[in-house]
N, C-alpha and C positions, 0 to 999 in steps of 0.2 A: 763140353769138351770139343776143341778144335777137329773137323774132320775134313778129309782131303777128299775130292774128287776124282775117284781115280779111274773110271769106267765110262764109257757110252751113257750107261742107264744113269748114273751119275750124276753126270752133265746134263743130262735131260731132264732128270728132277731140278736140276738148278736153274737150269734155262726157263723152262716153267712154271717155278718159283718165283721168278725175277723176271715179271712183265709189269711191275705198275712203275709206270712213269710219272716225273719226270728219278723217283725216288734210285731207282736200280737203274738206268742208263749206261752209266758206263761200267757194271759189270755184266751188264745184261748182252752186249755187245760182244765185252770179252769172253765169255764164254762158247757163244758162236763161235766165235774165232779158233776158240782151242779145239770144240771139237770138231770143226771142218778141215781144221790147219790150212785155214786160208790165208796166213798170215805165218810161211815157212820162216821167217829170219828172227820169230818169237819162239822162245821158252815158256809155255804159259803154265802157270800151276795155280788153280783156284781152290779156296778152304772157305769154311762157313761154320757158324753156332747158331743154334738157334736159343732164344730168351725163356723164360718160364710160359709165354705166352703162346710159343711156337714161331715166333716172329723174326727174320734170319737176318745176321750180319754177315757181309761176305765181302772177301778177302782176295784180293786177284794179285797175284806175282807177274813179272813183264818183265822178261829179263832177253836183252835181244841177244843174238848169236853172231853179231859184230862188231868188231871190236871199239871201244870206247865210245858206246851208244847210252843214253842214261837210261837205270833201268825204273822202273816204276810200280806203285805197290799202292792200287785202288779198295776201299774202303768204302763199303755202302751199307744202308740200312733203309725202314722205314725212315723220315725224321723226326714223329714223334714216339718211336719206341722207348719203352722202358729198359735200362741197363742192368745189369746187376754189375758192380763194381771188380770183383775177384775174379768173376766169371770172364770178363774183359782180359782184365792183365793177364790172367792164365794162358785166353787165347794169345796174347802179343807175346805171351814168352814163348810158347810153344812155336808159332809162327817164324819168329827171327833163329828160332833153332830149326828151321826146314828153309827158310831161305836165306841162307847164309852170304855174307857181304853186301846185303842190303841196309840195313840201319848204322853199320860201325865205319862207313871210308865214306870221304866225300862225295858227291854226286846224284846218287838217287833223288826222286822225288817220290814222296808220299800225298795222295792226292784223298780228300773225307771233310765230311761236315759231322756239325755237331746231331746227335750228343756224341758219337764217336771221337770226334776231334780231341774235346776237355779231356780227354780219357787218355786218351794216346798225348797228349803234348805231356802231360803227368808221370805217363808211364815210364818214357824216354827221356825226361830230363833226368830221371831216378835211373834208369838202367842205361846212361849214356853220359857220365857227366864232361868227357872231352870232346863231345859235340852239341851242338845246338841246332834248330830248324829256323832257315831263312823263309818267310808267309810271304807269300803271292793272295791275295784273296781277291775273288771275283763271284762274280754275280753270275747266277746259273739260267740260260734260258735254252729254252725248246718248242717245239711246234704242235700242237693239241691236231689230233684227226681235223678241225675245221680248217685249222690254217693249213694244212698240208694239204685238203684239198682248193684250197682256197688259191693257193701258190700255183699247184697244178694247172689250175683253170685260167689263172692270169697270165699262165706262161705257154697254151697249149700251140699257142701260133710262133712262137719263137720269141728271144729276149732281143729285141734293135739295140744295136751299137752305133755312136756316134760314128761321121766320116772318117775314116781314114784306119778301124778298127776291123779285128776280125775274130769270132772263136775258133780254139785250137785245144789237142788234148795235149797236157803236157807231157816232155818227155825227160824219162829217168835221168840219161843218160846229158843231153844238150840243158836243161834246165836247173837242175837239183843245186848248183852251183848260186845261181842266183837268190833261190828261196832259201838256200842256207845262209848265206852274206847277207837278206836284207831281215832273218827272225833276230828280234833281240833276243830270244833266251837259245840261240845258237851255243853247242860246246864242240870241240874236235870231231867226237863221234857222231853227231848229229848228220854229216852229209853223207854217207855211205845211207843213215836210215831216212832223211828223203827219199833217195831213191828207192827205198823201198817202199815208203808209202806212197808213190805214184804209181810202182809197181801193181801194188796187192787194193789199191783205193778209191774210190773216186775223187778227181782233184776238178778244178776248174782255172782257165789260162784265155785272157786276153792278147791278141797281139797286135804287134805294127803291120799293116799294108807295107806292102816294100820290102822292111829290113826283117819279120819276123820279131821283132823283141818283144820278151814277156814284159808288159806294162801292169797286167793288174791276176791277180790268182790268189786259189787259196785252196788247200787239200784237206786231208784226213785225216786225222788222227789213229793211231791203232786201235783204240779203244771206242773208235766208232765216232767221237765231238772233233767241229770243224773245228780249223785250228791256222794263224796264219794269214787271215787276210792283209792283204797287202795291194796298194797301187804307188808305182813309181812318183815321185812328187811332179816333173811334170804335164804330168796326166791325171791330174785330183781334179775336181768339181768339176768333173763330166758323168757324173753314175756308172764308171765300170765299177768301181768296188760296191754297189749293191745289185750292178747284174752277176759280178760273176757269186756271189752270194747268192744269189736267187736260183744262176744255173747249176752249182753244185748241190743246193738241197733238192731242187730236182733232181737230180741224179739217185741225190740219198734214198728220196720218196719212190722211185722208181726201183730201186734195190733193195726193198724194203725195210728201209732201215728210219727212224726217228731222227729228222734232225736235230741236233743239240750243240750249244758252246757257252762257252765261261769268257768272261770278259772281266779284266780284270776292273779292280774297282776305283783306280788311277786312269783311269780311259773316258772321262766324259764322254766326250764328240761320241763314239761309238754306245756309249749306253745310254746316250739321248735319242740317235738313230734308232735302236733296238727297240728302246721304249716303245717309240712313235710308230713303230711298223705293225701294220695289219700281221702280219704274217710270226711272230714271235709273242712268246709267254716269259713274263722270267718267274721263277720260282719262287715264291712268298709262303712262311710259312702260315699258321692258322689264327694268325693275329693280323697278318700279312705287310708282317716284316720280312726283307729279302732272306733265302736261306744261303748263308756263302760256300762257295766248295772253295777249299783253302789248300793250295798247293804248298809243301813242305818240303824245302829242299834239305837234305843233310848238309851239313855246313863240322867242318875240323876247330874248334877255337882254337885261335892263336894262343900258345905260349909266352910268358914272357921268361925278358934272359936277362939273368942275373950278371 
């Protein structure tokens, strides 16, 4: 049976629960969040089952308190847990009846690997037949206690920037503008919630000598995975975009948090990068084939007109 977490003690079993990495990451995160409410401009509501085995799927809601912000609906598990079929669907029905207007209007994303995945795309083409899910799939990596201190040590003297470069903290307010305009999966609501994720996150921002302009940066995600790396094109193949990478997971490591991001699986250059770097794991599972986290957008199908 699907159950909510509704208390301190709660959350604290869940938080507890959900420390093996890289499997629980990003609910491991969001749960922090909810019960620090460190993260004021989110609605958080987290549910969980556990299997015959006692083995927990969990369920995080992310619904921001700004208007036309996309809301988000994380899904984790071990990845090689066993399911039980009915036991699943029961939880999805119960769940879209506690978060209402997340599965049925366009917008949301739903973010889970398998076995959860096969489950839920079955479950919602059946319980959803006038919408469909648009897949993002990306490759999942993160940092093993080595590489994190491993990072630490290579970075204890400071990261060098080319001539004419400076580091800077980004700011909510002069910035937010820019990192909205340059994410491709920018929507209307998405710039009010940069700002808040510079607010409430650690982000990382290179700038011009002189003029100030952000050239290279890349922030937080709410749910704790970088997200956003960006360098202005003419400032590429100088390494600001794997300093300011290396200066935001320090930060992460510093705040004690695991760094983690998804890369979609349309991004060579960047998953050839990641490959090659000391400092990154990507997630393979027990065959070690990659495990995908597959982002799910809701999508309206078109009608046709007679």
């Amino acid at each position: 049976m699907l159950q909510e977490n509704l208390t301190p003690e709660d959350l604290d079993i869940a938080i507890s629960e959900t420390t093996k990495a890289p499997d629980f990451l990003n609910v491991h995160q969001a749960l922090k969040f909810q019960k620090s409410g460190g993260f004021p401009e989110i609605n958080w509501r987290s549910f969980w089952i556990k299997n015959e085995e006692g083995k927990r799927v969990d369920f995080i809601s992310r619904k921001f308190l700004l208007p036309g912000f996309r809301n988000f609906v994380l899904i984790c598990s071990e990845a090689d847990i066993r399911l039980n079929k009915s036991q699943v669907f029961d939880a999805f029905d119960k769940l879209n009846k506690e978060i209402q207007d997340m599965f049925n209007i366009e917008g949301p994303v739903i973010a889970c690997f398998n076995p959860i995945l096969d489950l839920f795309r079955e479950w919602y083409s059946k319980k959803f037949p006038d919408f469909y899910l648009a897949e993002y799939p990306c490759f999942y990596y993160y940092m093993s206690e080595d590489q994190k201190n491993l990072l630490l040590e290579d970075t204890k003297d400071g990261i060098p920037l080319p001539e004419g470069y400076y580091w800077d903290e980004a700011d909510p307010e002069k910035d937010a503008k820019v990192l909205f305009e340059t994410w491709k999966h920018s929507s209307p609501g998405d710039y009010e919630g940069m700002k808040a994720k510079i607010r409430n996150l650690p982000s990382s921002m290179i700038r011009v000598k002189g003029t100030g302009e952000p050239v290279s940066f890349e922030h937080t995600d709410a749910c704790g995975f970088l997200t956003h790396l960006f360098t202005q094109p003419p400032h590429r193949s100088k390494g600001l975009g794997a300093a300011t990478e290396k200066n935001l997971c320090g930060k992460l490591i510093k705040a004690g948090m695991i760094p983690f991001k998804d890369v979609e699986t349309n991004n060579p250059n960047v998953i050839t990068w990641t490959d090659k770097s000391p400092y990154w794991t990507r997630w393979d599972d027990q065959e070690g084939n990659p495990v995908i986290m597959m982002f799910l957008k809701v999508m309206k199908k078109e009608t046709s007109q007679d």
